[in-house]
C-alpha positions as CSV (number, residue, x, y, z in Angstrom):
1,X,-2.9,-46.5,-50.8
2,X,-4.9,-47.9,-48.0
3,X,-7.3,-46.6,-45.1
4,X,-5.9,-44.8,-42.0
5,X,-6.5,-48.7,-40.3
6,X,-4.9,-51.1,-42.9
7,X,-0.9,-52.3,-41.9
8,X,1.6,-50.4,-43.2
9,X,3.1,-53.7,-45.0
10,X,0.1,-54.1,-46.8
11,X,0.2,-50.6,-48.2
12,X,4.0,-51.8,-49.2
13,X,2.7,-55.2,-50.6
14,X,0.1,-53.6,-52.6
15,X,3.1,-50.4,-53.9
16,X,5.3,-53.5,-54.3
17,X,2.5,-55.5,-56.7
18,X,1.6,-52.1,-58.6
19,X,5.4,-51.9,-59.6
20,X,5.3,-56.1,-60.5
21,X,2.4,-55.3,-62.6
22,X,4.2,-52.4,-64.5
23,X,7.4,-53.7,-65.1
24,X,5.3,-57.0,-66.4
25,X,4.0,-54.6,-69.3
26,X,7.0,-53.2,-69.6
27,X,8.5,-56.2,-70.1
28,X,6.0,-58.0,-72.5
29,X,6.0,-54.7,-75.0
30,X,9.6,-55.1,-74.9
31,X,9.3,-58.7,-75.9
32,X,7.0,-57.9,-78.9
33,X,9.4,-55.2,-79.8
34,X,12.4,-57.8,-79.4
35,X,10.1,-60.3,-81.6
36,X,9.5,-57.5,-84.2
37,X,12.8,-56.8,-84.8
38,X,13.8,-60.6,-84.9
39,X,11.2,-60.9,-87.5
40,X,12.3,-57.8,-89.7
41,X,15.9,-59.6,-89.3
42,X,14.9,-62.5,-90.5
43,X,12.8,-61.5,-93.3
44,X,15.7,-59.5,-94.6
45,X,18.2,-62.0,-94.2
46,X,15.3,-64.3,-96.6
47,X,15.6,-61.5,-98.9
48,X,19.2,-61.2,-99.5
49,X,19.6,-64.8,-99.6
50,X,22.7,-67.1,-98.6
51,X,25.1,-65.3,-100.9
52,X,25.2,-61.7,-98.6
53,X,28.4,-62.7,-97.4
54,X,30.0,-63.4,-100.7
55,X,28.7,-60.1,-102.1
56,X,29.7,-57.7,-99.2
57,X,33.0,-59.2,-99.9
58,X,32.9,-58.5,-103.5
59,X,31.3,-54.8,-102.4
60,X,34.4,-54.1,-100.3
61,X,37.0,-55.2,-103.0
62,X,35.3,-53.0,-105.3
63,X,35.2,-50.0,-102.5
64,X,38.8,-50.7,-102.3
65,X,39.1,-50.7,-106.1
66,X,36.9,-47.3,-106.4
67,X,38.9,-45.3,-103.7
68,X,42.3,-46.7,-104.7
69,X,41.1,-44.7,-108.0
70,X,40.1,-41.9,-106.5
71,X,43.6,-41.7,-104.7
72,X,45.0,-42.0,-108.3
73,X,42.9,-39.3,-110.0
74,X,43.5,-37.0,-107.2
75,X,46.9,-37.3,-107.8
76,X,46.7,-36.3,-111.5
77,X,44.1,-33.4,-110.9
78,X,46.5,-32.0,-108.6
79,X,49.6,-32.3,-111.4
80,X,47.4,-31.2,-113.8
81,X,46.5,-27.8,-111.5
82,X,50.2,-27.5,-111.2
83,X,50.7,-27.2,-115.1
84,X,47.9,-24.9,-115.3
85,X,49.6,-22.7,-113.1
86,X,52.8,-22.8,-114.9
87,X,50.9,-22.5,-117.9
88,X,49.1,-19.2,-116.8
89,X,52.5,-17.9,-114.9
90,X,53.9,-18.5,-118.3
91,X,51.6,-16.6,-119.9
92,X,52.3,-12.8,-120.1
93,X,56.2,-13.5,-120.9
94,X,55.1,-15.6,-124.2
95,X,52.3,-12.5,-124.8
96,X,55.8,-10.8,-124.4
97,X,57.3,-11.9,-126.6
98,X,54.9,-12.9,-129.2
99,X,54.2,-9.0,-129.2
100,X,59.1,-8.5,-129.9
101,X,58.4,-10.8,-132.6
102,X,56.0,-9.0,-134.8
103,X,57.8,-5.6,-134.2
């Protein structure tokens, strides 16, 4: 701060410019970052041209499509695991008999 002379509101003045003075850096990196990231917006938006909204929709119905499949081939994996069981439950009593038969 100051000399053992100088007014105490000068020491504040001088605390009071030292904080001005950070928070202004503070603030311009923040505006490059802010004008970075506008820019990487921007370019990417450029890139996927004027037809993004028309394809996300098209990506969603097809989502939809895709798990409304999934729902459906869960379903049948999960008959199909029930007949296996049945199948294998079944099993030894057909081994059973099979083995009367040749008797």
């Amino acid at each position: 701060m100051g000399s053992a002379g100088e007014r105490p509101d000068l020491d504040a003045l001088r605390e009071l410019e030292d904080v001005l003075r950070h928070l202004s850096e503070e603030l311009a990196a923040w505006r490059r970052r802010a004008l970075t990231a506008e820019s990487r917006v921007s370019d990417h938006s450029r890139a996927i041209g004027p037809e993004a909204p028309h394809r996300q929709r098209d990506l969603e119905e097809a989502n939809r499509l895709l798990e409304q499949r999934l729902v459906t081939a869960r379903q049948r994996v999960t008959e199909l695991l029930g007949r296996l069981d049945f199948l294998e439950q079944q099993a030894p009593l057909i081994a059973d008999q099979g083995g009367e038969a040749a008797k």
